[in-house]
PyMOL Python script that loads the backbone (N, CA, C, O; Angstrom):
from pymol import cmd

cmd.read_pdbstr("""\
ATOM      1  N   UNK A   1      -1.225 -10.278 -14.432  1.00  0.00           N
ATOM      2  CA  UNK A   1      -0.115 -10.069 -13.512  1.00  0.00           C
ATOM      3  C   UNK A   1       0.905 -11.181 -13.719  1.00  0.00           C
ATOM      4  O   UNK A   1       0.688 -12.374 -13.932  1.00  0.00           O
ATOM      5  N   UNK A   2       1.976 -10.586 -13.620  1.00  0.00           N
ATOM      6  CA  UNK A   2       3.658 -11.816 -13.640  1.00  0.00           C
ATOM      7  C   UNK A   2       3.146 -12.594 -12.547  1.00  0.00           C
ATOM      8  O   UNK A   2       2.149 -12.360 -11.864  1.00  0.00           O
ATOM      9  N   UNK A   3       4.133 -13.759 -12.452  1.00  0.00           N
ATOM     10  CA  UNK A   3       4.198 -14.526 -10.925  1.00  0.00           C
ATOM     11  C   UNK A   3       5.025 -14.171 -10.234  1.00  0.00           C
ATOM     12  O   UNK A   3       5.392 -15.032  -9.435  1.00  0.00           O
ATOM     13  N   UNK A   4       5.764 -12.767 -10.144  1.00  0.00           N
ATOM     14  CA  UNK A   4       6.259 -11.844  -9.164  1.00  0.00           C
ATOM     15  C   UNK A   4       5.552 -12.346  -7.484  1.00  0.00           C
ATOM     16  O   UNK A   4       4.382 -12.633  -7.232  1.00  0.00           O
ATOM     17  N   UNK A   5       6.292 -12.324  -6.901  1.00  0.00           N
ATOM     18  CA  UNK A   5       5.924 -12.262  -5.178  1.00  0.00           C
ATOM     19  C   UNK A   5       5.381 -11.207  -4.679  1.00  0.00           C
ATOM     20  O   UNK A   5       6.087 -10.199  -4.661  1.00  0.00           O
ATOM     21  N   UNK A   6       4.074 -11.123  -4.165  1.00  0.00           N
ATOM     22  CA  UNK A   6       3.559 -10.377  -3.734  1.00  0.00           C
ATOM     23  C   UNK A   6       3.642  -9.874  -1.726  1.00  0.00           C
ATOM     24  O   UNK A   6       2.730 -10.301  -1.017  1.00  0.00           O
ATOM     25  N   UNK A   7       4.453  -9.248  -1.258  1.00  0.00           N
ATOM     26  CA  UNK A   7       3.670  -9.065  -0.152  1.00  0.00           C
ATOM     27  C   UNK A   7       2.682  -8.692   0.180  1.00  0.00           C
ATOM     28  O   UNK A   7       2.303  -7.787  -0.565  1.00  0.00           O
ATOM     29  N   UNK A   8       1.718  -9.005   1.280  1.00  0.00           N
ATOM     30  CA  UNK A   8       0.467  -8.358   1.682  1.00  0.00           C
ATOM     31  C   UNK A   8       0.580  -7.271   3.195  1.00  0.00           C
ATOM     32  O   UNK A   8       0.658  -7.674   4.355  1.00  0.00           O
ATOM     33  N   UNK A   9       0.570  -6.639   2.989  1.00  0.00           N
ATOM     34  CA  UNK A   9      -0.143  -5.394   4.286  1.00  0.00           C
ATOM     35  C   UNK A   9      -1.309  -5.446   4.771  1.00  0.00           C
ATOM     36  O   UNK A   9      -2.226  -5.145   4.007  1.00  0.00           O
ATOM     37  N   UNK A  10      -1.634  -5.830   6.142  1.00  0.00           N
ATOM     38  CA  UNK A  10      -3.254  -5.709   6.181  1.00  0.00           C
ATOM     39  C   UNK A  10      -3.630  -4.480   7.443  1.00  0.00           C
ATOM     40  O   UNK A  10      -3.441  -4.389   8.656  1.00  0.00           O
ATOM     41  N   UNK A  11      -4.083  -3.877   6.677  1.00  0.00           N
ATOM     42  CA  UNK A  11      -3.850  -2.285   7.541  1.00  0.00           C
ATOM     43  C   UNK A  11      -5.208  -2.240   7.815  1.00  0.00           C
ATOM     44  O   UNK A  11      -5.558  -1.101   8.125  1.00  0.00           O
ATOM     45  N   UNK A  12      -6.031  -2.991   7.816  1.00  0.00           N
ATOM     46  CA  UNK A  12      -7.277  -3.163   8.290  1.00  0.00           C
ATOM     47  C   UNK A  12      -7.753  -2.729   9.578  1.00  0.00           C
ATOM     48  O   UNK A  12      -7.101  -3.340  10.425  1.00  0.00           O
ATOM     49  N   UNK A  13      -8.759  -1.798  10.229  1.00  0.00           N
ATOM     50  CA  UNK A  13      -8.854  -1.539  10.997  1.00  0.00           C
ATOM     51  C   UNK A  13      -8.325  -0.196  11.648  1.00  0.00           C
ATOM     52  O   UNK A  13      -8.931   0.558  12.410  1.00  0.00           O
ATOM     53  N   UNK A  14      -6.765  -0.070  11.048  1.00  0.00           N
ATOM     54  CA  UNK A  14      -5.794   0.684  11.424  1.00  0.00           C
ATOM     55  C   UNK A  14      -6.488   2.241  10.504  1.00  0.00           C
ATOM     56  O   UNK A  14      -7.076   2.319   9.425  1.00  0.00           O
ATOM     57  N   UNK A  15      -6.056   3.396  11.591  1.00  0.00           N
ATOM     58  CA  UNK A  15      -6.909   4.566  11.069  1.00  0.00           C
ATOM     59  C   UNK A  15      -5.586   5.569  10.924  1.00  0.00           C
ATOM     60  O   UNK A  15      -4.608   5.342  11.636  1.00  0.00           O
ATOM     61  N   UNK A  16      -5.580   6.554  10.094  1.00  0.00           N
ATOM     62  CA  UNK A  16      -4.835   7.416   9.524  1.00  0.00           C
ATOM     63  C   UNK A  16      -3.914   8.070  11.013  1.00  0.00           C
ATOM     64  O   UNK A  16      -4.389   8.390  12.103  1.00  0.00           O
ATOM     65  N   UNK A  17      -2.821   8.097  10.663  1.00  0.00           N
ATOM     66  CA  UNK A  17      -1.582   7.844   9.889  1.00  0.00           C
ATOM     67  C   UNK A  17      -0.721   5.835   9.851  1.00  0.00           C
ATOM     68  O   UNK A  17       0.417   5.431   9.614  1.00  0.00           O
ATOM     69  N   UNK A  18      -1.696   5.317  10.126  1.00  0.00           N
ATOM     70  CA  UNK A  18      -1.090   3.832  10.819  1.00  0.00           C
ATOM     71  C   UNK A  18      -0.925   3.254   9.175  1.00  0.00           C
ATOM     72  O   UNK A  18       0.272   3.096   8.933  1.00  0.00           O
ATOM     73  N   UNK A  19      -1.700   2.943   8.132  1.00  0.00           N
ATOM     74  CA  UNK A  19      -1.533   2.547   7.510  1.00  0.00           C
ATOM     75  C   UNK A  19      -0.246   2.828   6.225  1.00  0.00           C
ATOM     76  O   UNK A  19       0.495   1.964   5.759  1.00  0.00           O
ATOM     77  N   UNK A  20      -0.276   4.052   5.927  1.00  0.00           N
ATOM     78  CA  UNK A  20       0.843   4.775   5.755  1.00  0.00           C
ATOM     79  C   UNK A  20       2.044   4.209   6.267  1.00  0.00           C
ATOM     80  O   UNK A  20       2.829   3.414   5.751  1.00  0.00           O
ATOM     81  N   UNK A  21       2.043   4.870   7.584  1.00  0.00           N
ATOM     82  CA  UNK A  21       3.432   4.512   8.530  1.00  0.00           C
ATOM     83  C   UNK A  21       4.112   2.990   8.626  1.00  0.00           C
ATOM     84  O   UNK A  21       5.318   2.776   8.506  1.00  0.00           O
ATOM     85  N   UNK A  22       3.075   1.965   8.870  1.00  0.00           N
ATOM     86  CA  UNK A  22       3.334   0.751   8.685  1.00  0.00           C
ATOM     87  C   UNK A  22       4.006  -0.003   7.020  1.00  0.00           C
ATOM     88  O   UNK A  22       4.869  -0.872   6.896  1.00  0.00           O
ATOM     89  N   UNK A  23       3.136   0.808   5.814  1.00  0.00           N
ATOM     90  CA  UNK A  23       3.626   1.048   4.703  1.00  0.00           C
ATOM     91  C   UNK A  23       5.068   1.056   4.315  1.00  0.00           C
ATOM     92  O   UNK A  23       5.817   0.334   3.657  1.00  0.00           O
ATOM     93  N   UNK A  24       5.151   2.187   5.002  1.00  0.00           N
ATOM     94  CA  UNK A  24       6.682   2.568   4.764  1.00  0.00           C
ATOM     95  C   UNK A  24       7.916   1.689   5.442  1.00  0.00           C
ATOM     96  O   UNK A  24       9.026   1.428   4.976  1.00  0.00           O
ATOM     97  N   UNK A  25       7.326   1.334   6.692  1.00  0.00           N
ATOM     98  CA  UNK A  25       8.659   0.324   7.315  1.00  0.00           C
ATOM     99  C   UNK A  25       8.537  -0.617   6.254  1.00  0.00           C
ATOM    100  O   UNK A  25       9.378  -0.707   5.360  1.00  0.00           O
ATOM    101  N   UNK A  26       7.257  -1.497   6.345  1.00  0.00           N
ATOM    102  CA  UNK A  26       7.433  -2.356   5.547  1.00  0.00           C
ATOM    103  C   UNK A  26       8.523  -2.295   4.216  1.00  0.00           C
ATOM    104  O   UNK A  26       9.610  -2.870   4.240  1.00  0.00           O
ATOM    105  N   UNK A  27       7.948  -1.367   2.881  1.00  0.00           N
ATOM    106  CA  UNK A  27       8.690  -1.150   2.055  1.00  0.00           C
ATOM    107  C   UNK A  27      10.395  -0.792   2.003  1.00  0.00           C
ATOM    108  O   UNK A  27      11.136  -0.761   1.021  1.00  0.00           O
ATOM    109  N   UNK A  28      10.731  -0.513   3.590  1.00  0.00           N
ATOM    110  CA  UNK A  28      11.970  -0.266   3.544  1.00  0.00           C
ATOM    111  C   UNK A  28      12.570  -0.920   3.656  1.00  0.00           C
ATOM    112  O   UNK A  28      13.737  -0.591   3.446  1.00  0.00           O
ATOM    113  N   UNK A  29      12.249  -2.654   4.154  1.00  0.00           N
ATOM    114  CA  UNK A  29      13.113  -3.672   4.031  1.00  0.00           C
ATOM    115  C   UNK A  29      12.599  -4.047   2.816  1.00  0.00           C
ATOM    116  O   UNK A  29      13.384  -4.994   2.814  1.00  0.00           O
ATOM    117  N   UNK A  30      12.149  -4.151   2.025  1.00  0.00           N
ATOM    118  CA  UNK A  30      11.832  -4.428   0.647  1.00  0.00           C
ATOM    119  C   UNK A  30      12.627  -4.366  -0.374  1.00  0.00           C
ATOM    120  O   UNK A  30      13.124  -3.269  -0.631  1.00  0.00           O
ATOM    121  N   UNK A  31      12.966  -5.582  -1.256  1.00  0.00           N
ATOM    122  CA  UNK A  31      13.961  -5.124  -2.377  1.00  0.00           C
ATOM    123  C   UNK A  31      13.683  -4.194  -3.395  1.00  0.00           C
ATOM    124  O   UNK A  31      12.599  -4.516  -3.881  1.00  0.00           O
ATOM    125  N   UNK A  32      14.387  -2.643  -4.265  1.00  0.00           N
ATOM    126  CA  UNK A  32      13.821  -1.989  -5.100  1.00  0.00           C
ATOM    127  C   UNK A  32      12.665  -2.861  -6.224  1.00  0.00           C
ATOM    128  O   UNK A  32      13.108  -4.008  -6.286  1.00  0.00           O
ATOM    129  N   UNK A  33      11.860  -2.796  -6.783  1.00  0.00           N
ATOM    130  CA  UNK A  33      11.172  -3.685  -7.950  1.00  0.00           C
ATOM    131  C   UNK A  33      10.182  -4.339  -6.860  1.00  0.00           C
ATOM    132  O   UNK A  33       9.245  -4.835  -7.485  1.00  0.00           O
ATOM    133  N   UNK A  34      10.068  -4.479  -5.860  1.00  0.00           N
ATOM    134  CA  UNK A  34       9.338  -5.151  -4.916  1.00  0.00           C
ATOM    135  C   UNK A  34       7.790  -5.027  -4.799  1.00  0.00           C
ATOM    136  O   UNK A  34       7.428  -3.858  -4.672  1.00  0.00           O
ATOM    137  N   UNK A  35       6.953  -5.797  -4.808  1.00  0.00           N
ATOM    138  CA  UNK A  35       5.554  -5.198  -4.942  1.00  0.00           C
ATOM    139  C   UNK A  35       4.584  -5.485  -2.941  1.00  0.00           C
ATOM    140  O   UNK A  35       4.540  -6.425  -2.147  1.00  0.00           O
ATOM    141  N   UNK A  36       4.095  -4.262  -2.966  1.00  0.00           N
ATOM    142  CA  UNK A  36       3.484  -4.948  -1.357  1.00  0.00           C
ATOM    143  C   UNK A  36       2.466  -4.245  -1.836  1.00  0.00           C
ATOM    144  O   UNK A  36       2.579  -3.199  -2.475  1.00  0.00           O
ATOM    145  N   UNK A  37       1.010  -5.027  -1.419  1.00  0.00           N
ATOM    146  CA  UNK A  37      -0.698  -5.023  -1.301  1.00  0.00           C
ATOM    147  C   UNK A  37      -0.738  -4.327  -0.235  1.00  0.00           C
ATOM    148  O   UNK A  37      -0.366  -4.744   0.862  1.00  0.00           O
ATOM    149  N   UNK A  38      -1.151  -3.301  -0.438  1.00  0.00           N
ATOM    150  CA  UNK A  38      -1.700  -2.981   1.278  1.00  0.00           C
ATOM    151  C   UNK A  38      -3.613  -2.871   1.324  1.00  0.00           C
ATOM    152  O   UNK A  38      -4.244  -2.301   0.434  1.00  0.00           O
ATOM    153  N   UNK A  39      -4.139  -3.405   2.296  1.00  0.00           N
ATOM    154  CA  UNK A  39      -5.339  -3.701   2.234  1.00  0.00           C
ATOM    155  C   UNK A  39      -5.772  -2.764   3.599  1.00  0.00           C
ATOM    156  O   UNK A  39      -5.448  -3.105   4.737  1.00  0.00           O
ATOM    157  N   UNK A  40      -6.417  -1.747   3.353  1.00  0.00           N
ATOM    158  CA  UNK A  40      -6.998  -0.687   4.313  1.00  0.00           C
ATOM    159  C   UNK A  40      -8.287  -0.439   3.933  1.00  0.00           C
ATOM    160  O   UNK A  40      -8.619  -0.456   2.748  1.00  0.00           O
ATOM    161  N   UNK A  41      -9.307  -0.132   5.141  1.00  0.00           N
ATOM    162  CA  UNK A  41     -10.378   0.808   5.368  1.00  0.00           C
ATOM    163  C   UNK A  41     -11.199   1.982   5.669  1.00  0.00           C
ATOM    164  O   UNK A  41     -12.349   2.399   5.534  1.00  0.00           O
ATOM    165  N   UNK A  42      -9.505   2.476   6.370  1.00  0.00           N
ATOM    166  CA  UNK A  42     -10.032   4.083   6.492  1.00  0.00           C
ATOM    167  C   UNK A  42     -10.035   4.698   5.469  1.00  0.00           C
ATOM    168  O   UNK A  42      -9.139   4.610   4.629  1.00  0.00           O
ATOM    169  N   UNK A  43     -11.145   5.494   5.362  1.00  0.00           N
ATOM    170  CA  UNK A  43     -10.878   6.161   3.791  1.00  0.00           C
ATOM    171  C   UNK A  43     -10.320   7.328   3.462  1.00  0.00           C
ATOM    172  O   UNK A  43     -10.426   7.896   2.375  1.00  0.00           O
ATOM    173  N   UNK A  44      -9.441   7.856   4.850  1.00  0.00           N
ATOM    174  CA  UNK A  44      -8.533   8.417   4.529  1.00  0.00           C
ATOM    175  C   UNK A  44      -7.358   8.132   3.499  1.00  0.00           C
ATOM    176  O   UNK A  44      -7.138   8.982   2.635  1.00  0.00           O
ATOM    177  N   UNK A  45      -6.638   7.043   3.548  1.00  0.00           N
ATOM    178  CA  UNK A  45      -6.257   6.377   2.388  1.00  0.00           C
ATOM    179  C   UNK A  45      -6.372   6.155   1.176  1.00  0.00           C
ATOM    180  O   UNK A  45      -5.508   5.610   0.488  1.00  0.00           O
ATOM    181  N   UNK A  46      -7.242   6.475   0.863  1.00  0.00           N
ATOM    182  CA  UNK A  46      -7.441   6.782  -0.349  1.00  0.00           C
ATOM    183  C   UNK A  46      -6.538   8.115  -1.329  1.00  0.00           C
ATOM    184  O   UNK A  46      -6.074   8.150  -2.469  1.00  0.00           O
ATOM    185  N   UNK A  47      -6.612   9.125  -0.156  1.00  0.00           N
ATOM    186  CA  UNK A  47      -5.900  10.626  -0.372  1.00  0.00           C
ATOM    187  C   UNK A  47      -4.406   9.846   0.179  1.00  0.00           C
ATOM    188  O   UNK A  47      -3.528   9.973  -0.674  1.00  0.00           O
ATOM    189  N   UNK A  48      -4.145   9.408   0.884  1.00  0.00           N
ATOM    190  CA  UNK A  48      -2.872   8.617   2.063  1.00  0.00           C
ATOM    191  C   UNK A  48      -1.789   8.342   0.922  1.00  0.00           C
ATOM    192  O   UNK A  48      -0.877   9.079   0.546  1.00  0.00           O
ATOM    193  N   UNK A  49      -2.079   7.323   0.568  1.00  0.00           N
ATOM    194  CA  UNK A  49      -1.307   6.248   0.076  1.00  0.00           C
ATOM    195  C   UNK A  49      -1.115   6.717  -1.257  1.00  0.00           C
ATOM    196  O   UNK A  49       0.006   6.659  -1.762  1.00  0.00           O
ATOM    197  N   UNK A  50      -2.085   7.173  -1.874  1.00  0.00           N
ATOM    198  CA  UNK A  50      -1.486   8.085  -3.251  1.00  0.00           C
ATOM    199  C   UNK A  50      -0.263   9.141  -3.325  1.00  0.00           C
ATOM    200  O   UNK A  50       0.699   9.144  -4.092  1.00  0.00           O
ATOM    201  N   UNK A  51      -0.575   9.966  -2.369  1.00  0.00           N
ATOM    202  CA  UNK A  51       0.183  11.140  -1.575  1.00  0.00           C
ATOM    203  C   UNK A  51       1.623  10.204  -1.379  1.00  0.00           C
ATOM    204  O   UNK A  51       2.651  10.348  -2.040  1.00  0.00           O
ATOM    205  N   UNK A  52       1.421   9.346  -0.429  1.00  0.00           N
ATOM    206  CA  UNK A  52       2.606   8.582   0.082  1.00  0.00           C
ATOM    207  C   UNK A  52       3.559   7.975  -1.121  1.00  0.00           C
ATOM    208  O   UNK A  52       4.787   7.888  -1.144  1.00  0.00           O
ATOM    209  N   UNK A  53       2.717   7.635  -1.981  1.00  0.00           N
ATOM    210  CA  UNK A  53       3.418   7.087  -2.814  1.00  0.00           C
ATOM    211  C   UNK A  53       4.383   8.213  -4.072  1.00  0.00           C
ATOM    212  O   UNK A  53       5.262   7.924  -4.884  1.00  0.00           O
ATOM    213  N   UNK A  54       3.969   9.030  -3.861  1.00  0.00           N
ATOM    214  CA  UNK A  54       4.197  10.305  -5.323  1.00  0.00           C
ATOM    215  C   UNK A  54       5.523  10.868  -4.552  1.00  0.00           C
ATOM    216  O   UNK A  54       6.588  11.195  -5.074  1.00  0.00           O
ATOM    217  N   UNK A  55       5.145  10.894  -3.064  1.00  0.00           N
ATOM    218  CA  UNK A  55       6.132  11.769  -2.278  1.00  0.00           C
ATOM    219  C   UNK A  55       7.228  10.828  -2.370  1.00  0.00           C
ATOM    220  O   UNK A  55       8.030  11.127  -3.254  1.00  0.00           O
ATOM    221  N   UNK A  56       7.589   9.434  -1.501  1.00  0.00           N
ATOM    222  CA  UNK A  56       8.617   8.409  -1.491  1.00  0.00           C
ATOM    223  C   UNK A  56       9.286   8.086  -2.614  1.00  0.00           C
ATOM    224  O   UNK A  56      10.449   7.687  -2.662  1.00  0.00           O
ATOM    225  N   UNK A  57       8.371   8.301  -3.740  1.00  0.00           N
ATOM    226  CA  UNK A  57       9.222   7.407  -5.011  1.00  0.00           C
ATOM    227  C   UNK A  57       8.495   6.031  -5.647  1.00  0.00           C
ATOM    228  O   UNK A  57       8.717   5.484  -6.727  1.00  0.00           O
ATOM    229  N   UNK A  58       7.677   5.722  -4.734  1.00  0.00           N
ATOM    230  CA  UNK A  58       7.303   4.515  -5.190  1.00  0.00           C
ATOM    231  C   UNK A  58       6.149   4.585  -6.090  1.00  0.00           C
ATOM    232  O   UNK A  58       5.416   5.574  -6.108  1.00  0.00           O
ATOM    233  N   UNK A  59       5.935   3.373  -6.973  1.00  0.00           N
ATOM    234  CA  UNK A  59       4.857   3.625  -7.988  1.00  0.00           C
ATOM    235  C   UNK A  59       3.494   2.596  -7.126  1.00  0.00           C
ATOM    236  O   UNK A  59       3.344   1.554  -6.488  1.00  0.00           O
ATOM    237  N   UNK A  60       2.690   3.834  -7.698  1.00  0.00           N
ATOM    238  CA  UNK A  60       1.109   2.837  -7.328  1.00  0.00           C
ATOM    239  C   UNK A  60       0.753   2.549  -8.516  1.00  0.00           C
ATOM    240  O   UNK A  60       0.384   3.360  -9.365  1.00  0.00           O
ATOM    241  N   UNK A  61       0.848   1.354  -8.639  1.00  0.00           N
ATOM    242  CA  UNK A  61       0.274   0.138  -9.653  1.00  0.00           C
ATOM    243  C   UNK A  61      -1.219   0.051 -10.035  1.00  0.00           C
ATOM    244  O   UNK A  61      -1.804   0.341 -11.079  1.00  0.00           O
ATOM    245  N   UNK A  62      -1.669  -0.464  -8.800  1.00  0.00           N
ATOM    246  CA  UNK A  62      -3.345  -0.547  -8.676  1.00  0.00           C
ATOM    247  C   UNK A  62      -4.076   0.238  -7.659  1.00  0.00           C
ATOM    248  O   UNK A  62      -3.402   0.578  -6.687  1.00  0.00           O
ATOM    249  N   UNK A  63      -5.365   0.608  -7.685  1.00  0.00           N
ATOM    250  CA  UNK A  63      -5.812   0.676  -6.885  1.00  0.00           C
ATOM    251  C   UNK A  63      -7.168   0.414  -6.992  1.00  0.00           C
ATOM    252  O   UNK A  63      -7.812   1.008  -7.857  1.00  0.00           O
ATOM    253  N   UNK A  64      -7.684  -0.346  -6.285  1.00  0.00           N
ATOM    254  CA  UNK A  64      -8.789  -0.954  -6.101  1.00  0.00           C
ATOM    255  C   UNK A  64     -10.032  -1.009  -4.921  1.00  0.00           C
ATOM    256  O   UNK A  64      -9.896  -0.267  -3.948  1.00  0.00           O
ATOM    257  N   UNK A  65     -10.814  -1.577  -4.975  1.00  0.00           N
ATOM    258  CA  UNK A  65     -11.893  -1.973  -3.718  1.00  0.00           C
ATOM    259  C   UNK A  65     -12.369  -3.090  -3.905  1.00  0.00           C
ATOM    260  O   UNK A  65     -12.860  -3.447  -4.976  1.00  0.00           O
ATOM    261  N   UNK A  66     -12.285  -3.773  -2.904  1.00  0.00           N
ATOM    262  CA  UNK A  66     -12.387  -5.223  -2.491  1.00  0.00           C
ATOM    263  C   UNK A  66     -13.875  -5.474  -1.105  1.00  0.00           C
ATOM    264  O   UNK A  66     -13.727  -5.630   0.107  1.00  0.00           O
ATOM    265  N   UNK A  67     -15.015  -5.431  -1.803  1.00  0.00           N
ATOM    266  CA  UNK A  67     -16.030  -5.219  -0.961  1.00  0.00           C
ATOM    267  C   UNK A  67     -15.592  -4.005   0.003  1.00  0.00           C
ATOM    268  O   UNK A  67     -15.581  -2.917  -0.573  1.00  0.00           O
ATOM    269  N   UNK A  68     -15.169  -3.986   1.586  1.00  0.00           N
ATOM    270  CA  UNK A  68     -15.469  -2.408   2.252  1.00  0.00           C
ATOM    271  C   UNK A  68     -13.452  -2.183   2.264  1.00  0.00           C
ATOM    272  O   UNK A  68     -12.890  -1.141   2.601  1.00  0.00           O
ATOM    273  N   UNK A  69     -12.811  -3.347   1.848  1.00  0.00           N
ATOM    274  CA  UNK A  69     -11.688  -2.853   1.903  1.00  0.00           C
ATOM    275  C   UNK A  69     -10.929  -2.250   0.901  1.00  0.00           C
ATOM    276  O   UNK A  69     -11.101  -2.767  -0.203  1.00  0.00           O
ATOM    277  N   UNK A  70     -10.023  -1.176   0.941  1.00  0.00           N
ATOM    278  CA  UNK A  70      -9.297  -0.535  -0.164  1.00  0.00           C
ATOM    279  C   UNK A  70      -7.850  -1.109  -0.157  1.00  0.00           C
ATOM    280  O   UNK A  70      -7.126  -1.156   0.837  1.00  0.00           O
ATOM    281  N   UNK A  71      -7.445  -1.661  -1.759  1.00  0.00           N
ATOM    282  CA  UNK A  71      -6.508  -2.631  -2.076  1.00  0.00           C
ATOM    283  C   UNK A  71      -5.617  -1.641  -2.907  1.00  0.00           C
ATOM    284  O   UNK A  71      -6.021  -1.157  -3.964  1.00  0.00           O
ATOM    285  N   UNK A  72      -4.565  -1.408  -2.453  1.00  0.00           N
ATOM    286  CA  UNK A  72      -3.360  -0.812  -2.845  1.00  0.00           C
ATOM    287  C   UNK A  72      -2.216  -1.528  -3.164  1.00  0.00           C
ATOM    288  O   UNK A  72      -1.453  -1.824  -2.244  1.00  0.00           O
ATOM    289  N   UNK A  73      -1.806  -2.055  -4.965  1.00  0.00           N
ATOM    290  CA  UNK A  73      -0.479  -2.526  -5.141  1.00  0.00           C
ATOM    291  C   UNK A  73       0.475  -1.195  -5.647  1.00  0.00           C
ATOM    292  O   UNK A  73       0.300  -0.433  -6.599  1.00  0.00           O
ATOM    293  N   UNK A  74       1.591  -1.234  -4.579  1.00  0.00           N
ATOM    294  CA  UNK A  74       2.609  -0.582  -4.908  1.00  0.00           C
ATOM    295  C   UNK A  74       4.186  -0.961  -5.109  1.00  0.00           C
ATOM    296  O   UNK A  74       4.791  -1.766  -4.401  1.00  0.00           O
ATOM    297  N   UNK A  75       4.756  -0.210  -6.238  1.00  0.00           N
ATOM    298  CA  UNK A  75       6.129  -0.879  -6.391  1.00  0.00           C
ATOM    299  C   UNK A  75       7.058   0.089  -5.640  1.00  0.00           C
ATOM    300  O   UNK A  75       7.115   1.315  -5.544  1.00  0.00           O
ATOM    301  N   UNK A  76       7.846  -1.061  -5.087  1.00  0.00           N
ATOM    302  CA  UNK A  76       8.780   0.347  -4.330  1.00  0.00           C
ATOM    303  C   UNK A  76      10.207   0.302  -5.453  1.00  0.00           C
ATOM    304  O   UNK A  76      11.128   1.106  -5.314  1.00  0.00           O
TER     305      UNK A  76
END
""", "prot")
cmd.dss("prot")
cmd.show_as("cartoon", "prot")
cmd.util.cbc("prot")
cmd.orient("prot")
């Protein structure tokens, strides 16, 4: 990875549609090229944030699992 700035999202806890929704504000103050982590557990998200991302425009970079949490880098 560059030494690009990362924001983090911690959507932890938060259950479908919250992580998403929070997602998106976030990314909308975000500069285009911008990268934000979002770190969730519902495993709705998994289907979520892929979906979210194909629909908005934005690219999903990574996606990962981080012991019980699911780690999402996306570029907006």
């Amino acid at each position: 990875m560059t030494d690009e700035t990362v924001e983090t999202l911690d959507a932890l806890g938060l259950r479908c549609p919250l992580p998403v929704l929070k997602a998106r504000k976030r990314l909308k103050g975000m500069a285009p090229g911008a990268l934000l982590r979002i770190e969730a557990d519902d495993p709705a998200a998994l289907v979520d944030v892929p979906h979210f991302c194909a629909e908005q425009g934005h690219d999903l970079v990574e996606q990962t699992r981080d012991g019980e949490a699911l780690v999402f880098l996306v570029r907006k």
